[in-house]
N, CA, C and O of each residue as an XYZ file, in Angstrom:
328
protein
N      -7.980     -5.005     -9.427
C      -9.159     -5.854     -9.437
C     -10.034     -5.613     -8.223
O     -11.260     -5.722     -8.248
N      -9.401     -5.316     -7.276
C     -10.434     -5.429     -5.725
C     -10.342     -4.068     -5.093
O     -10.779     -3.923     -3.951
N      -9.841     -3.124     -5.705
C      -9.814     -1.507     -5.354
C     -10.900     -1.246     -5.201
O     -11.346     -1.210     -4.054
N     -11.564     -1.021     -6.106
C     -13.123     -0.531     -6.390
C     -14.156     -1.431     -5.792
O     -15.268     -0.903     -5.753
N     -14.088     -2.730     -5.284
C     -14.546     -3.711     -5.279
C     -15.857     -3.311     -3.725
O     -15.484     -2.936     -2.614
N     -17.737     -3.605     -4.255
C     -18.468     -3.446     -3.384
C     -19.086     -4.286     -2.816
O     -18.428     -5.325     -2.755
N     -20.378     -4.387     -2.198
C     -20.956     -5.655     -1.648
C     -21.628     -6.229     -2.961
O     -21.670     -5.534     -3.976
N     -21.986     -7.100     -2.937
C     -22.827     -7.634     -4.370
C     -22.015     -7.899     -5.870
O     -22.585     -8.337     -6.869
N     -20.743     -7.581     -5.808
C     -19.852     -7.383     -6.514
C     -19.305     -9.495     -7.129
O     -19.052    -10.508     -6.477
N     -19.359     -9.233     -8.407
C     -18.546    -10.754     -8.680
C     -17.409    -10.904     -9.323
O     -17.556    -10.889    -10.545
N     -15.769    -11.116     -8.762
C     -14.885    -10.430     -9.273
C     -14.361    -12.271     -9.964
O     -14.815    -13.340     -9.557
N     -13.430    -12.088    -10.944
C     -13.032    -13.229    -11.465
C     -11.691    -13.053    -11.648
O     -11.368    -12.031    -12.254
N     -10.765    -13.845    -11.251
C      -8.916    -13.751    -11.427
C      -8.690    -15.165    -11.718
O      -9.069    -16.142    -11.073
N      -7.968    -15.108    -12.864
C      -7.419    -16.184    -13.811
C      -6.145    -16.680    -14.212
O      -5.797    -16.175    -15.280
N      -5.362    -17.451    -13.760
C      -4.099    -17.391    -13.807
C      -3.851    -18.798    -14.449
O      -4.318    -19.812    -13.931
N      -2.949    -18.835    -15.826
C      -2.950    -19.951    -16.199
C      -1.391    -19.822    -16.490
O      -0.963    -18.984    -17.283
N      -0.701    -20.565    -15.909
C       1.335    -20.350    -15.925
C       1.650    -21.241    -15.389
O       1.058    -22.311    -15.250
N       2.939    -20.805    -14.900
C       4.261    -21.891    -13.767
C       3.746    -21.690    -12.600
O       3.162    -20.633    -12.362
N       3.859    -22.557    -11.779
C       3.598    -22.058    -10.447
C       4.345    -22.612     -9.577
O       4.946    -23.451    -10.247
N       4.883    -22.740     -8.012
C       5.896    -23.252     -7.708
C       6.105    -23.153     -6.100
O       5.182    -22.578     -5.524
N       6.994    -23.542     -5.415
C       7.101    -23.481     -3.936
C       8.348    -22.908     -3.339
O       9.385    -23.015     -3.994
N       8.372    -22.351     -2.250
C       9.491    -22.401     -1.826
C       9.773    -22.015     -0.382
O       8.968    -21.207      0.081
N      10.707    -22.405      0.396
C      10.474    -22.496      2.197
C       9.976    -21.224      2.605
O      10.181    -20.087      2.180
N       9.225    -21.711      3.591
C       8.371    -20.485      4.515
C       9.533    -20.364      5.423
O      10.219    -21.216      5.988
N       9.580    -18.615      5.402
C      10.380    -18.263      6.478
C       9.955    -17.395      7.927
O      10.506    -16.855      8.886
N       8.623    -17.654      7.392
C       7.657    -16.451      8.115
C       7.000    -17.197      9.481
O       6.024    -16.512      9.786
N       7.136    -18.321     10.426
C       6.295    -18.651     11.334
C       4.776    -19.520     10.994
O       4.085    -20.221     11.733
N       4.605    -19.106      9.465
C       4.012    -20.162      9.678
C       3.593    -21.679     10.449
O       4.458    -22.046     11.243
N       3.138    -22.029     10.402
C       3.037    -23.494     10.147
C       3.161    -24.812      8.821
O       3.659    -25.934      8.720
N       2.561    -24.084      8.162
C       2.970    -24.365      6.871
C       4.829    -24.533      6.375
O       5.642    -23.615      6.484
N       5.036    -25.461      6.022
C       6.758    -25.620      5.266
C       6.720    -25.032      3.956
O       7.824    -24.577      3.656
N       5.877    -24.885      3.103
C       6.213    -23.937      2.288
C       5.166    -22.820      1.684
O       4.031    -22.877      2.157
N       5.412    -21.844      0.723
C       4.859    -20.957     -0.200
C       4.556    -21.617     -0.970
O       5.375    -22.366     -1.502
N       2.943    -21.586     -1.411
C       2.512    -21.560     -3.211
C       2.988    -20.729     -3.600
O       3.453    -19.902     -2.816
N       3.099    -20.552     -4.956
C       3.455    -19.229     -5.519
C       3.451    -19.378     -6.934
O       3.862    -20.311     -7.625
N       3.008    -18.483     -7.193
C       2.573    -18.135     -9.173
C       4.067    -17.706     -9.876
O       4.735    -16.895     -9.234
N       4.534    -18.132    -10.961
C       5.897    -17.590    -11.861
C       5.364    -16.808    -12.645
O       4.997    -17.252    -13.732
N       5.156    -15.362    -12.313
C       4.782    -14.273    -13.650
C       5.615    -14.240    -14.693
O       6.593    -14.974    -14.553
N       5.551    -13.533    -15.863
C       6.694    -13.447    -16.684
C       8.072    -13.134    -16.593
O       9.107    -13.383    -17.213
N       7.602    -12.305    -15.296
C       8.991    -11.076    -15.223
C       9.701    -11.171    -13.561
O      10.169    -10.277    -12.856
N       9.527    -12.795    -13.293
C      10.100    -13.147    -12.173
C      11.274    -13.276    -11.876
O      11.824    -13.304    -10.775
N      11.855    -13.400    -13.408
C      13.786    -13.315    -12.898
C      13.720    -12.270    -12.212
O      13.760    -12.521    -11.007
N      13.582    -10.532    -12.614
C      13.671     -9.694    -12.113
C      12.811     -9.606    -10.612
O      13.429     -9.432     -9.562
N      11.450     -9.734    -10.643
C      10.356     -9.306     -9.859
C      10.128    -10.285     -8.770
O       9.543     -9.815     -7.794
N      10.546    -11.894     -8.694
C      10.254    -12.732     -7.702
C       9.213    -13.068     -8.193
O       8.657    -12.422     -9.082
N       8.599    -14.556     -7.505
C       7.422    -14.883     -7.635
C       6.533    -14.230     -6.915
O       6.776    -13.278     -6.174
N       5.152    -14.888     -7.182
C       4.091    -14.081     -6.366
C       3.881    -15.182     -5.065
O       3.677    -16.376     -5.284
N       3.960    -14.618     -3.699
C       4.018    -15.672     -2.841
C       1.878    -15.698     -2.808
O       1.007    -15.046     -3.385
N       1.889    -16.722     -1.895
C       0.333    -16.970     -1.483
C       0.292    -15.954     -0.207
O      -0.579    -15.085     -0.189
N       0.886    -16.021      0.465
C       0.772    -14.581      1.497
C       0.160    -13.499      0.850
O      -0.986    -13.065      0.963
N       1.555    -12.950     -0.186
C       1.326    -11.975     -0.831
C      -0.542    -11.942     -1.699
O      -1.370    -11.032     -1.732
N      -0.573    -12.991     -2.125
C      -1.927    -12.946     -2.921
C      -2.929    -12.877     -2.543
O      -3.868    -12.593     -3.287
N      -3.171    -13.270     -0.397
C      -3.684    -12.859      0.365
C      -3.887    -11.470      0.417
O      -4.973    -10.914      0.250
N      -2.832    -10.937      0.648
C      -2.563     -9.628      1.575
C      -3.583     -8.836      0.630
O      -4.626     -8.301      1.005
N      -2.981     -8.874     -0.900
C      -3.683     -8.581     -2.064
C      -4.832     -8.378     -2.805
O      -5.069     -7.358     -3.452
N      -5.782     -9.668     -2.678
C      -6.838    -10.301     -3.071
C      -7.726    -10.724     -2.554
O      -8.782    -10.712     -3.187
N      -7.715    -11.211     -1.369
C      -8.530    -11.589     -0.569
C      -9.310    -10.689      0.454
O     -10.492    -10.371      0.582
N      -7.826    -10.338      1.312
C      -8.388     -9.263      2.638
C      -8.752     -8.100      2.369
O      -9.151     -7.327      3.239
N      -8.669     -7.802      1.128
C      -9.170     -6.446      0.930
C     -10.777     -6.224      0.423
O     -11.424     -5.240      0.065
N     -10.960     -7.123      0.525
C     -12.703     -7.415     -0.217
C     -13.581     -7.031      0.577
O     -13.271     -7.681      1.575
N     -14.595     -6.348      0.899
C     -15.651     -6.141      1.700
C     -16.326     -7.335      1.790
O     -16.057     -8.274      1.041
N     -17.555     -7.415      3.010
C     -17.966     -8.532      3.079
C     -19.468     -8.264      1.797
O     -19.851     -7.205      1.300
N     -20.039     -9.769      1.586
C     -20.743     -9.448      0.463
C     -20.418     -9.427     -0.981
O     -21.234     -9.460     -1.902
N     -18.732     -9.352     -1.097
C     -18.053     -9.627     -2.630
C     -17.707    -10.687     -2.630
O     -16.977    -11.111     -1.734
N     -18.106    -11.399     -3.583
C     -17.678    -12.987     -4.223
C     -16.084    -12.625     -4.657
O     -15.790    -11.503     -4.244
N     -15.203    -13.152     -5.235
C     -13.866    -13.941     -5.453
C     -13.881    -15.004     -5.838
O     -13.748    -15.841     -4.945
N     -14.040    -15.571     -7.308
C     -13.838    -16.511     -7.558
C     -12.183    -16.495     -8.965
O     -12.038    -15.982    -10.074
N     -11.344    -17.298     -8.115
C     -10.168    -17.544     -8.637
C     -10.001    -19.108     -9.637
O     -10.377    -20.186     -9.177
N      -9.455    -18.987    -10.867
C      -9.288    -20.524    -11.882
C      -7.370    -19.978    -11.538
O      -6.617    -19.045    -11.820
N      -7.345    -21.254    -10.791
C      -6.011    -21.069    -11.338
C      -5.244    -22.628    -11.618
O      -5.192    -23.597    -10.860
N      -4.643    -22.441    -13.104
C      -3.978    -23.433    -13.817
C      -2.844    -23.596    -13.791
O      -2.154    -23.174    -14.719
N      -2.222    -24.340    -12.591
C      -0.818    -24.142    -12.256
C      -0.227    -25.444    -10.931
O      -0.882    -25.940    -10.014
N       1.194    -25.671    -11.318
C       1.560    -26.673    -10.306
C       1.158    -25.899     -8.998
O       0.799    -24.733     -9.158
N       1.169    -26.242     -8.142
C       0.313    -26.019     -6.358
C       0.305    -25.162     -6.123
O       1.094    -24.459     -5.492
N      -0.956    -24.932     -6.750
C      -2.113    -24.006     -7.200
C      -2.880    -24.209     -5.636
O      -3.345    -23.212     -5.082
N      -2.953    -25.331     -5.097
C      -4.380    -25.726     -4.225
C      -4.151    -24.912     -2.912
O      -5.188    -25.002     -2.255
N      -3.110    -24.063     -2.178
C      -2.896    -23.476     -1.351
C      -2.546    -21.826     -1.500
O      -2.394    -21.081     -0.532
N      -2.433    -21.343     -3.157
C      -1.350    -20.091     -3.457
C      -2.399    -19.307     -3.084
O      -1.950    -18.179     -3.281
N      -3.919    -19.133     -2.520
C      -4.478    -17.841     -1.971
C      -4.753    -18.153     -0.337
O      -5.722    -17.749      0.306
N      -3.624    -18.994      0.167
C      -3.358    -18.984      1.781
C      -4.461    -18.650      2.668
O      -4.482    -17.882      3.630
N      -5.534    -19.501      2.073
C      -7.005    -18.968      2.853
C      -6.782    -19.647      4.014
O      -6.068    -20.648      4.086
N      -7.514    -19.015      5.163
C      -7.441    -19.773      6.443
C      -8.330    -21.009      6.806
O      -8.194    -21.570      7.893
């Protein structure tokens, strides 16, 4: 989604599933992870909000919009914006 991604650019990510928490082990401040349940999380883990950072966010040039719907229990923190 954000590979190609330029200035002027309007990208849209939609996530409608499980979503879920679990202890931060990382220094945060924060006590826990948002995090999305993909299909294939027995195997794969959830998707942490770090991770969806590291991912989705910071990689955007300045000038690209990001607008995220996401339909999911605590949802309101899983793209760990600052």
């Amino acid at each position: 989604l954000v590979a190609d991604a330029q200035p002027g650019d309007c990208l849209l990510f939609h996530y409608s599933g499980h979503g879920g928490r679990m202890p931060r082990s990382d220094g945060s401040p924060s006590e826990w992870h948002e995090t999305l349940c993909p299909v294939d999380m027995e195997t794969e883990g959830m998707l942490l909000d770090s991770e969806l950072f590291r991912s989705l966010v910071r990689p955007l040039p300045a000038g690209c919009r990001l607008t995220c719907i996401l339909d999911s229990c605590h949802s309101g923190g899983v793209l760990d914006l600052p």
